[in-house]
N, C-alpha and C positions, 0 to 999 in steps of 0.2 A: 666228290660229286655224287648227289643222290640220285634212284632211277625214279622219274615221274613220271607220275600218272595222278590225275585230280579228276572223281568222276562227276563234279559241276563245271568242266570247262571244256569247252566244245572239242579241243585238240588233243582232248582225250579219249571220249565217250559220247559220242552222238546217236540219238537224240538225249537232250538233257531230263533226267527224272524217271519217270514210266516209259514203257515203248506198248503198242498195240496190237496182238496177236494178228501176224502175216505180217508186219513191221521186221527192220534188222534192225540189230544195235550194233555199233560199229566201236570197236574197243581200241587203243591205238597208246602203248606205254613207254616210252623216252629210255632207253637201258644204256648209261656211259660204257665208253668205252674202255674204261679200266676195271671194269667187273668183269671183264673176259667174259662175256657170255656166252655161247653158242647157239642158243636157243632160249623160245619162251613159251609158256604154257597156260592156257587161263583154266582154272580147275574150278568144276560148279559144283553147287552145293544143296541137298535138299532144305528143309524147316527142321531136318533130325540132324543137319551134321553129317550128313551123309553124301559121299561124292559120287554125284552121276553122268559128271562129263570132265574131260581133261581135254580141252581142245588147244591143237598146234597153232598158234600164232606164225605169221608170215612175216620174213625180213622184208619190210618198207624200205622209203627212202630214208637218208639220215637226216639227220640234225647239226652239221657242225661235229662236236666230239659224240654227238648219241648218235644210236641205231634205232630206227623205231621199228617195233613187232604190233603187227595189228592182225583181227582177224574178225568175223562177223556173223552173228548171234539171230536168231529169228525159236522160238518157242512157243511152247502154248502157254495156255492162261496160267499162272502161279505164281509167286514168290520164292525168290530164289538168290544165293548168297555165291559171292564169287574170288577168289583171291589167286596170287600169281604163284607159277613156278620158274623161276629162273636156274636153265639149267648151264653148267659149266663142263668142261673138257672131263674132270674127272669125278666131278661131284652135280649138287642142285640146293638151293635154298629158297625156305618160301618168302612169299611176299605178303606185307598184309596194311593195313590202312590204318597210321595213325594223323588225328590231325586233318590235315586238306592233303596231305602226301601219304609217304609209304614210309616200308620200316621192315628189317630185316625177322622175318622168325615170330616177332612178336608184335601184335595188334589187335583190333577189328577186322570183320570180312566189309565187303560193300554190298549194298543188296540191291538187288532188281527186281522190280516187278514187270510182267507182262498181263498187260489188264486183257478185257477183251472187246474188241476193234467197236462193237456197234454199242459200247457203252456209253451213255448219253444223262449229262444231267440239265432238270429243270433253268429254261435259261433266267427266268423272272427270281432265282434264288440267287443267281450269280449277283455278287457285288451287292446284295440286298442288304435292307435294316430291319433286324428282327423287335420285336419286342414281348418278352417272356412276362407271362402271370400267373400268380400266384391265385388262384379267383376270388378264393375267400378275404381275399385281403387288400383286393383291390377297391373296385366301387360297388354300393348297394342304390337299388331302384325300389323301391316297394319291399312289400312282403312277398314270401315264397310259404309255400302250403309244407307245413311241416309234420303232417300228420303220420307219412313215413319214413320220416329221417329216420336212420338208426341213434340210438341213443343207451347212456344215454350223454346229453351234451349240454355244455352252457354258450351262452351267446352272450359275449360282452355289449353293455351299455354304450358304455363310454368307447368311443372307435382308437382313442390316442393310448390306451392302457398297452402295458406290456405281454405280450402271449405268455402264457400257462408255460413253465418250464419242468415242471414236475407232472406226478400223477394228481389227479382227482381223488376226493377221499374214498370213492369207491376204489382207488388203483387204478383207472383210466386214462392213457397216456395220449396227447394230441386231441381232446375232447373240445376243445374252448374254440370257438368260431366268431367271426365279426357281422358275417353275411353277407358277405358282395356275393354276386349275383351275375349271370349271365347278361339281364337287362342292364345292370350296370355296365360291363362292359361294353355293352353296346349304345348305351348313353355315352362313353367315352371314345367312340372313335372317332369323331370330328377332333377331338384331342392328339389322336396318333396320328391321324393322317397329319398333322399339322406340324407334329416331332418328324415326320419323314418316313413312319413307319411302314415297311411291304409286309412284312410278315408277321402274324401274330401266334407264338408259341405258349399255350394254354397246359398249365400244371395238370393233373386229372382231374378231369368233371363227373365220373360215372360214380354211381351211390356208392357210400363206403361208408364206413363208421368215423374213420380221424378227419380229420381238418387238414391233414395234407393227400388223403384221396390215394392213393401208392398199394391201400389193403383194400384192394375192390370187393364188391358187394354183388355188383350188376353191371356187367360191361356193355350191356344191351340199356340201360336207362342211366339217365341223367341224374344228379342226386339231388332229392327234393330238394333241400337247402339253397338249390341254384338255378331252381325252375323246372322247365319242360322241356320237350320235343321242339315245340315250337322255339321258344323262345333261340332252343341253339339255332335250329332253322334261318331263325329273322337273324339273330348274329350275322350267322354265315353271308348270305346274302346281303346287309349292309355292308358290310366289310368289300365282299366280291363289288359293291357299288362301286368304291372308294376307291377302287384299285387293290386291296390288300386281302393276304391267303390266311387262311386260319388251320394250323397245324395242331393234334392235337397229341397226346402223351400217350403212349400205349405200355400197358404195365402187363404183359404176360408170361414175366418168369413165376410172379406165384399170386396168389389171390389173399383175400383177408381171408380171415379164421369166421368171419361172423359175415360169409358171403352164401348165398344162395347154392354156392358151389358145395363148399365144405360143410357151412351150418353148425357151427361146434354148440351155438347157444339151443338150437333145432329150431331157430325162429322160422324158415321157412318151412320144415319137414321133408328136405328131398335131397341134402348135402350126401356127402359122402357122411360124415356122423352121423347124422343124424336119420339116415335112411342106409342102411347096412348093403344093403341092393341098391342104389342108385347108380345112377348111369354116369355120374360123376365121379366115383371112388377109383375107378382106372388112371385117373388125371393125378393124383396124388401118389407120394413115395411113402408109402408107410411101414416104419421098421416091425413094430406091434401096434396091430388094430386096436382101438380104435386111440389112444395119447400118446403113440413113439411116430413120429415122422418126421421129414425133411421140412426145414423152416429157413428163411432167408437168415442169411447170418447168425440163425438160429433163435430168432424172434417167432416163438409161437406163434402170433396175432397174424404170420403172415406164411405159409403156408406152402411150400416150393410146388412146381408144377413137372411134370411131365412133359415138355412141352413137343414131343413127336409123334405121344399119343397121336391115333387117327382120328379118333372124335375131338380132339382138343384143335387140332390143324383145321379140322372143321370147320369149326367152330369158330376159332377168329377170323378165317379168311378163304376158307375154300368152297363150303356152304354158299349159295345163293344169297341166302337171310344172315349171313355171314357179319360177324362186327364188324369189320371193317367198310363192309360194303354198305351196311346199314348209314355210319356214319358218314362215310363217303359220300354217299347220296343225298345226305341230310346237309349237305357242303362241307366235310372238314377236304382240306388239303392234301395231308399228308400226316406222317404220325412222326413221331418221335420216340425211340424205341426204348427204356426203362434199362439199365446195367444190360444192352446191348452183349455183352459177353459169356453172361450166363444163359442168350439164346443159343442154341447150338446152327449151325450153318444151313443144317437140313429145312430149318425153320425158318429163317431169314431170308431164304433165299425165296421162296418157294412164295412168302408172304409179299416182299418185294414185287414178284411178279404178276403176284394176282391186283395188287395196288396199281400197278401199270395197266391190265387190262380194262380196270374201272375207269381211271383217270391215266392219260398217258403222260399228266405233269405231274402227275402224284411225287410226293417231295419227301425222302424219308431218310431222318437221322440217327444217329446212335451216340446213347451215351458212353464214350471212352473217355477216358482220363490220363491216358499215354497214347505214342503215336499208334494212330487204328492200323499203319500199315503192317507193322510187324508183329501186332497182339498177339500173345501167345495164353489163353489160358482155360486151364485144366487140363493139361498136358496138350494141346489142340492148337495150333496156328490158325488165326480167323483167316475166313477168306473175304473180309468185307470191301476189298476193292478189286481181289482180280478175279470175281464172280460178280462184279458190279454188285453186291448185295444191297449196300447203301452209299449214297447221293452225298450225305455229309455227316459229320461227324460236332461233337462239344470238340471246341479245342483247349483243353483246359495247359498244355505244354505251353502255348503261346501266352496263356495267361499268366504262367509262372515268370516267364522266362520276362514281360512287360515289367510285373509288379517288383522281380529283382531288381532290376535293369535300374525305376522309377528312384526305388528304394535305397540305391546305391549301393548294394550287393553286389552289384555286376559292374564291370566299367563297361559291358557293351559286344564283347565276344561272346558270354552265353547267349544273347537277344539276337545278333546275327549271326551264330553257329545253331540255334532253336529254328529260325527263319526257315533257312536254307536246309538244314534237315526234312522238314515239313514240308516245303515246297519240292524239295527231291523225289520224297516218298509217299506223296501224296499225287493221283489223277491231277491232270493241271482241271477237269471239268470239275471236281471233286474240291481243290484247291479253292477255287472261283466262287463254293459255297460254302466253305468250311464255318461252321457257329463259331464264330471269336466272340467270346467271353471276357466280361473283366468280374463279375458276380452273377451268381445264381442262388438258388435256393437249401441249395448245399454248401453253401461257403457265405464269408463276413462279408457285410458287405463293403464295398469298394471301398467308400470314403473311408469305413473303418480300418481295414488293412492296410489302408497308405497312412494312416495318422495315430494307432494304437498300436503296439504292440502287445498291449496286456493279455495273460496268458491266467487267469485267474478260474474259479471256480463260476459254474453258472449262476449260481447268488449272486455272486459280484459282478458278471457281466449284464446281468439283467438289465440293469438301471445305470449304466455308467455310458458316458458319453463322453466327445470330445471338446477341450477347453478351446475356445475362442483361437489362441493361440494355435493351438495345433489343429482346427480347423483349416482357420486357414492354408497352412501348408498342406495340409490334406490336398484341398480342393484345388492349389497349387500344380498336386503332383497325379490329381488325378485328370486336369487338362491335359501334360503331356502325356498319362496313359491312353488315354480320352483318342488323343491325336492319333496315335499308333495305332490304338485298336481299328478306328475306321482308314487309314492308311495301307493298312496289310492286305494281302487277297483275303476274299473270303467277305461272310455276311455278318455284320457290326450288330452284336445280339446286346439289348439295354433290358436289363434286370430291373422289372416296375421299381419305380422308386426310386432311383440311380439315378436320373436325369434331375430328381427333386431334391438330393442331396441327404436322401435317409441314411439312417446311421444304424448297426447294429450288429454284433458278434457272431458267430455260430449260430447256426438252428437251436430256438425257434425264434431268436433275436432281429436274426435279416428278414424276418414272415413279419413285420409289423402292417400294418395298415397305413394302405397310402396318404398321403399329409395333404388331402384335398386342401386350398385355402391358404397352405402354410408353404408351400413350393419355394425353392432356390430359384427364384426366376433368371439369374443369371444364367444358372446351371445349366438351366431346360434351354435356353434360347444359346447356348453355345451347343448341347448336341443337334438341337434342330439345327446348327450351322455345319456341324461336322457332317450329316447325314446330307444336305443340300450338297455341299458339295463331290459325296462322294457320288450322287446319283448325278452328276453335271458332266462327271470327267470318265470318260472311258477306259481311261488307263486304271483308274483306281476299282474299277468294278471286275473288268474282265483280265486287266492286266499281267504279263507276267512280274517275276519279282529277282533283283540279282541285290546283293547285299552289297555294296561298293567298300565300306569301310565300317567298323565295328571294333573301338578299341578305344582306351583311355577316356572313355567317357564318352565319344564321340559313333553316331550309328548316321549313316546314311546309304538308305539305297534307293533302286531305282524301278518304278513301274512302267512298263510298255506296252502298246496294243494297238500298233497297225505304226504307222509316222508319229503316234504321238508317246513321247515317254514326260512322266511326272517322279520329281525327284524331291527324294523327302530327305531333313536335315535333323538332326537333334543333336543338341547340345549342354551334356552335363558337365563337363570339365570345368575348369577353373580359368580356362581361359577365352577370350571372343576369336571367332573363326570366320573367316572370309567365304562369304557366299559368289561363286565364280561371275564372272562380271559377262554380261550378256542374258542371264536368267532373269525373267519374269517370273517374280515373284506374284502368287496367288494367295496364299494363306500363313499365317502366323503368327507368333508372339515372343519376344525381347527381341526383337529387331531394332538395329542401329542403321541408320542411311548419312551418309558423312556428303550425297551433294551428288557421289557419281555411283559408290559400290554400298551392297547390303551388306551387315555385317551381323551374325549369330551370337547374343550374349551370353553369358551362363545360365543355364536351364530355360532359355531359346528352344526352339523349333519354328519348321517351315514348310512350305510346300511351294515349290519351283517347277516353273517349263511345263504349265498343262495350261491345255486349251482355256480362253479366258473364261472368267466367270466374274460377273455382276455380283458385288455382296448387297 
């Protein structure tokens, strides 16, 4: 007999997930009776491994042959790691988590967080559908006054050509532009709105030298190549017409090399180079003045920052004429914060709040690429949920854990062992808006990674695309990814050109320009269906989430939110599965109806028992 404890089931551990500073948690572990216990202890743990509590659990009622020891928990805000000591007459051993149970001596710890109480996120993000742009390579309107781009640049003719994968013959890397345009994307929201789209997530727009905008120039102007003041303006406001927010990218772990800040080329004369005195040479790490310095990943072109400096805190957010507040005012939404982890907390935190002052739905994300709850880095554990620092996070873990899953990597316990992690360790407010991803601009895109495996040089990926054949399956397996992404809690984020059925490797392959004219209209009119019905059904926007089953191919679980629960089916196995008889069925595909019951064929899925919806 083993001693249980499972800290996703209520009769262990209440409340499930996070608890709320001034909240208890209530711990409650199963110890048979043939481990002679005496006693039990729960021993806390800081982010260093460090034990700062050992509290006495109390003998409960029993269980038949178990004893249960419970005892209850109330803290302040932090993260914090917890495991058992079960002591005996003459001795004690620990306890520790493997699995969904326990395990003598050797394992995992379980972590808790306690966030804090009046943490609140935007509710217009819960359950929403993002859709992310890349600008330059979305739509163009006209001309844009290029008279101060930086350069120097070329600007493809032809919009269907492949981006630039190498340097320019002067050596300049990411110089080749297409021209879409601010007006463009603002000619295209009668589009989005029409995909289902709330949220609009814009790649960086502030002047900069590359094509992907990341090595800022002018965080205070727009870059010529994509218009004006105004024009973001009238965006903004259409959009706000329509119903949808416009979030935009904030990049301040470092600046470009050939920004107004640093100035390496001395185009403006007031960098930190280029003016030996400038009021900006504090903002940079330099090891020898003026070509030994800190550089992102150690990419000269881009320039690490300071970012606690006081003139720099200033300066993005604390200032009145502050960037944020500039743009803020001018209607961006909320931002989306750039390798989030190489902010430091001091910074995050502080900027968070002044976002709220301006706008009290201010909406602000961070880029993580593991779970945000436990980040740990540069020797540092973030605090980005139990300081409320950010609202929502990329979920790129969910992404993997689909695309396995899709792929047949997984039979289905890493996708609901990923879930349920996620949902554990994540703010259920936080959950409700988390960016689910299935491509971005850092990664292949979708269709490609369900239908390519090629692992070639970027010559060879340039030009290479998927046969007919393996198209299809692609587009196959990217409906049942399709399905899950918008079925999961959290906000269904569509990477331009995904809904169109673009195709493309690694950066700068997945940056193509979008295939106006030439669209997967099947493609696009199934996430416009995905997206309708996720904003139809309650359960699937605010829902919680319990994973019922995950194995042998087979994932189904269950979203709830008040009396109504919506139960989702997938089926990869090799064989057909009975969908339980009394379910209204709402949404799906390889379904079998034999007269009385529904039945899931192979590489099937479904959506069951939610409020009806009209297709």
């Amino acid at each position: 007999m083993r001693i249980l404890f499972d800290s996703r089931k209520a009769q262990h551990k209440t409340p499930f997930g996070t608890v709320r500073t001034g909240e208890s948690c209530i711990f409650r572990i199963h110890v048979p009776d043939v481990c002679a216990a005496v006693g039990v202890s729960l021993v806390l743990e800081n982010t260093d491994d460090q034990i700062i509590d050992e509290i006495t659990m109390n003998a409960a009622e029993r269980d038949g042959k178990y004893q249960i020891y419970e005892c209850k928990l109330s803290l302040g805000s932090g993260l914090y790691f917890y495991w058992f000591r079960v002591h005996k007459q003459e001795d004690s051993f620990r306890l520790f988590k493997r699995g969904s149970g326990t395990n003598m001596e050797e394992g995992e710890k379980w972590q808790l967080s306690f966030i804090p109480a009046d943490f609140v996120t935007p509710e217009y993000a819960k359950g929403a559908v993002m859709y992310q742009i890349f600008p330059d390579r979305f739509h163009k309107v006209g001309e844009c006054d290029l008279e101060d781009k930086l350069g120097p640049f070329h600007i493809h003719e032809d919009l269907t050509e492949t981006p630039r994968f190498g340097a320019d013959i002067h050596g300049n890397w990411c110089s080749d532009f297409y021209g879409g345009n601010l007006r463009g994307i603002e000619e295209k929201l009668p589009y989005l709105k029409e995909l289902g789209v709330d949220i609009i997530y814009l790649n960086p727009i502030f002047m900069a030298f590359s094509n992907h905008r990341y090595d800022t120039a002018d965080y205070k102007r727009i870059d010529p190549m994509l218009g004006t003041e105004e024009d973001f303006a009238s965006l903004c406001e259409m959009a706000h017409q329509l119903g949808m927010r416009v979030i935009l990218d904030g990049v301040f772990s470092h600046t470009g090399s050939k920004s107004i800040y640093f100035d390496v080329d001395g185009h403006f004369g007031s960098g930190a180079i280029s003016q030996p005195g400038s009021c900006y040479r504090e903002w940079y790490r330099f090891h020898r003045y003026p070509d030994q310095y800190d550089a992102w990943w150690g990419m000269e072109n881009m320039p690490n920052i300071e970012e606690t400096t006081p003139s720099y805190m200033d300066f993005i957010f604390a200032d009145e004429d502050s960037v944020i507040e500039k743009w803020m005012k001018l209607g961006a939404d909320g931002f989306r914060l750039d390798v989030v982890d190489e902010l430091p907390d001091e910074f995050v935190k502080p900027l968070k709040e002044r976002m709220r002052q301006i706008n009290p739905e201010a909406l602000l994300i961070g880029e993580v690429w593991e779970d945000a709850s436990n980040k740990r880095a540069y020797g540092v554990s973030r605090r980005y949920f139990v300081d409320a620092e950010l609202d929502s996070t990329m979920n790129y873990p969910w992404r993997k854990a689909i695309i396995d899953f899709v792929l047949g990597h997984d039979d289905g316990r890493g996708l609901g062992e990923s879930i349920m992690s996620i949902a554990e360790n994540y703010p259920p407010q936080v959950l409700a808006c988390v960016m689910n991803l299935l491509g971005t601009h850092d990664t292949p895109r979708i269709l490609t990674a369900l239908g390519d495996p090629f692992e070639g040089d970027k010559e060879e990926k340039a030009e290479r695309y998927l046969s007919k054949k393996d198209r299809m399956l692609a587009l196959q397996r990217l409906h049942l990814a399709a399905f899950l992404q918008f079925m999961l809690p959290g906000m269904a984020s569509i990477y331009y050109g995904d809904e169109a059925g673009m195709e493309g490797f690694d950066d700068p392959f997945c940056r193509r320009y979008y295939p106006w004219g030439r669209e997967d209209e099947s493609l696009r009119s199934y996430f416009a269906h995905l997206a309708r019905v996720k904003k139809e059904l309650p359960a699937l926007r605010e829902g919680s989430i319990l994973v019922k089953k995950a194995e042998k191919g087979i994932v189904i679980f269950e979203r709830t939110y008040g009396p109504e629960t919506a139960t989702v089916y997938v089926n990869r196995s090799n064989e057909t599965i009975a969908i339980p008889q009394g379910c209204d069925l709402r949404f799906g595909s390889g379904i079998d109806f034999d007269g009385e019951n529904y039945r899931l064929l192979p590489n099937g899925f479904c959506l069951t028992n939610a409020v009806q919806f009209i297709l």
